[in-house]
C-alpha positions as CSV (number, residue, x, y, z in Angstrom):
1,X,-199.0,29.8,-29.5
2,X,-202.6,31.4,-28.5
3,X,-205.0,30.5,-30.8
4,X,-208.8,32.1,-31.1
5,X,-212.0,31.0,-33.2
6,X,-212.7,33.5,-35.8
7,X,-215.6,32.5,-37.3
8,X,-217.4,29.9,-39.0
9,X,-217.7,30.4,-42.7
10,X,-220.9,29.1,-44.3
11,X,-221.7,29.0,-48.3
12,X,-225.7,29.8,-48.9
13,X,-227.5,30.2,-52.1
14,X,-229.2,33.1,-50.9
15,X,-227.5,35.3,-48.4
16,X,-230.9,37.0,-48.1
17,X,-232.8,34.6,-46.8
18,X,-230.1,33.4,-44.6
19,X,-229.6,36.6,-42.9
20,X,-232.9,37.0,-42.4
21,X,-233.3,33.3,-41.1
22,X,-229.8,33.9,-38.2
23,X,-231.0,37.7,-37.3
24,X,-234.5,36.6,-37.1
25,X,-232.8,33.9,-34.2
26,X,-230.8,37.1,-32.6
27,X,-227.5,37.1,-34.7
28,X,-226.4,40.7,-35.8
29,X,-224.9,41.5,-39.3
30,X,-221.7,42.9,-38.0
31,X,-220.6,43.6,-42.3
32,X,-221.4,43.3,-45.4
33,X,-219.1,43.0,-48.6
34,X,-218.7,42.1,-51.9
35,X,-215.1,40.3,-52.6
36,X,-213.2,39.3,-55.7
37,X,-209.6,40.0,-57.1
38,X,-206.1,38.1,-56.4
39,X,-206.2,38.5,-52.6
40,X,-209.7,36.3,-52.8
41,X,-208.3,33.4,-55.1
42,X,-205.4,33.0,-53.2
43,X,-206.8,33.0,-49.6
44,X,-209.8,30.8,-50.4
45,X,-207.8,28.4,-53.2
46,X,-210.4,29.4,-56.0
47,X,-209.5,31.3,-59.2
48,X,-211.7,33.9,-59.9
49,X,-213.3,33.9,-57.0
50,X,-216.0,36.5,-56.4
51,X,-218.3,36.4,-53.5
52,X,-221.4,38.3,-51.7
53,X,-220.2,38.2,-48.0
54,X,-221.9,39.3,-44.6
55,X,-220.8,39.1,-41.1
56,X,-222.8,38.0,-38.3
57,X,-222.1,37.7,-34.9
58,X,-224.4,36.5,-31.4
59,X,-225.6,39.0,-28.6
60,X,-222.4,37.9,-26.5
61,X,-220.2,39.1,-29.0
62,X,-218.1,36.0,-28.8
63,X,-219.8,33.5,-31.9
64,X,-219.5,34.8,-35.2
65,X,-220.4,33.2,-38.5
66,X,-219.2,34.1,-41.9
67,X,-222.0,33.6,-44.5
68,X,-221.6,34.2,-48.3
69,X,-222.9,33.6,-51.3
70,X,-220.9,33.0,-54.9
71,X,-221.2,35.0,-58.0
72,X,-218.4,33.0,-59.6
73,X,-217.5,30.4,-59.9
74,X,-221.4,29.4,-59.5
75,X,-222.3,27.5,-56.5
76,X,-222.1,23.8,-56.0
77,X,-225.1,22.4,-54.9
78,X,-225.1,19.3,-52.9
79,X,-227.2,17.0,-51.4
80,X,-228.0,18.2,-47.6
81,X,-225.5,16.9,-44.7
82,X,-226.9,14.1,-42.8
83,X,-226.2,14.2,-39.1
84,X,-223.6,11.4,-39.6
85,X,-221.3,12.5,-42.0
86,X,-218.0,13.2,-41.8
87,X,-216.4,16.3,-42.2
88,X,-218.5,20.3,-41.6
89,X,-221.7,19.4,-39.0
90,X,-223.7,22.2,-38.0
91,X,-223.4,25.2,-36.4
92,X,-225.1,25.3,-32.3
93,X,-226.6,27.5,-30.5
94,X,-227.9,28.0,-26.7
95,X,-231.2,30.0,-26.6
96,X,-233.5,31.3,-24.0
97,X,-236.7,30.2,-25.1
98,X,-236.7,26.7,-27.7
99,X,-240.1,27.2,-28.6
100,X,-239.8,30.8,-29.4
101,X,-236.8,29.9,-31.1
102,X,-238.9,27.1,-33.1
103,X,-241.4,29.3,-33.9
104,X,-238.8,31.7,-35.6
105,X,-237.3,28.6,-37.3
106,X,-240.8,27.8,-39.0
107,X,-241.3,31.7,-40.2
108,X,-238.6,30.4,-42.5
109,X,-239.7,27.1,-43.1
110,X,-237.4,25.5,-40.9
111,X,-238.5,22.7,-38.7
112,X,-236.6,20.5,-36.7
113,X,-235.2,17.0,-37.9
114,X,-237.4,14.7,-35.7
115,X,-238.3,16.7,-32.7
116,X,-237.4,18.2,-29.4
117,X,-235.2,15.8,-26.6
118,X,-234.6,16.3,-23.3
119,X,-230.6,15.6,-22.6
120,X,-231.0,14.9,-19.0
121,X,-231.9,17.8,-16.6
122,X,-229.1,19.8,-18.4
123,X,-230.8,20.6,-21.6
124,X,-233.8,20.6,-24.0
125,X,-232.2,20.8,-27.9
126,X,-233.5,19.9,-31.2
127,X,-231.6,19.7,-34.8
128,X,-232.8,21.9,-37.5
129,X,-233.1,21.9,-41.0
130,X,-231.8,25.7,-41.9
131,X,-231.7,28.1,-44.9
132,X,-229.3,26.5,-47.6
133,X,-229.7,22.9,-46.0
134,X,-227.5,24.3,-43.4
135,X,-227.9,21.9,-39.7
136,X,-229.0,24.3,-37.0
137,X,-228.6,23.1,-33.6
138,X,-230.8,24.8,-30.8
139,X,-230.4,24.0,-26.7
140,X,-232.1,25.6,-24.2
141,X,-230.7,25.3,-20.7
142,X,-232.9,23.4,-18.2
143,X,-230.8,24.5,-15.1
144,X,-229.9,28.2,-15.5
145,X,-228.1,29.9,-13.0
């Protein structure tokens, strides 16, 4: 059985600012959408389940990620994911420039965990703290081809 990733779905507390934060970086909103209704509570597991959605995808066209935002139930918050924990990470992604990219981060108020590392001669990358707590992770290739 082929199988193909999607998307990866990611619950904000303002779908705003975390549009704005992933476009600023080069994402494109691909969709936007308001959901609710039976379809929604049965898919996602949650009665009554009413959502702001938008779709965002990379310049490549092959990474997308799945924002949204709940009207109802109200929103969980939580305390940020830590690097270590177990279960949902962070979302990656390769960019041209790190510093440019950084500097785009901090227009939102969005610095980096510790710093900037070198892995090797293959990459510089950094961890970032996003919109919505959300891990960001940013590489820039040392050797491009």
């Amino acid at each position: 059985m082929p199988i193909k990733l999607e998307n990866v779905g990611i619950a904000v507390r303002d779908l705003d600012a975390a549009i704005a934060f992933f476009t600023d970086l080069g994402l494109t909103v691909i969709g936007r959408d308001t959901v609710s209704g039976e379809w929604t509570e049965t898919a996602v597991g949650l009665d009554g389940n009413h959502a702001n959605i938008a779709m965002l995808q990379t310049p490549d066209g092959h990474g997308r990620l799945e924002l949204f935002e709940y009207i109802h139930p109200s929103a969980i918050e939580t305390t940020p994911t830590a690097p270590n924990e177990i279960g949902m990470h962070r979302v990656a992604f390769s960019v041209d420039d790190i510093d440019s990219a950084l500097e785009t981060a901090a227009r939102h108020g969005c610095h980096p965990l510790r710093g900037v590392a070198t892995y090797g001669d293959a990459y510089k990358l950094t961890y970032v703290r996003g919109p919505s707590g959300i891990i960001v992770m940013l590489a820039e290739e040392l050797t491009k081809n």
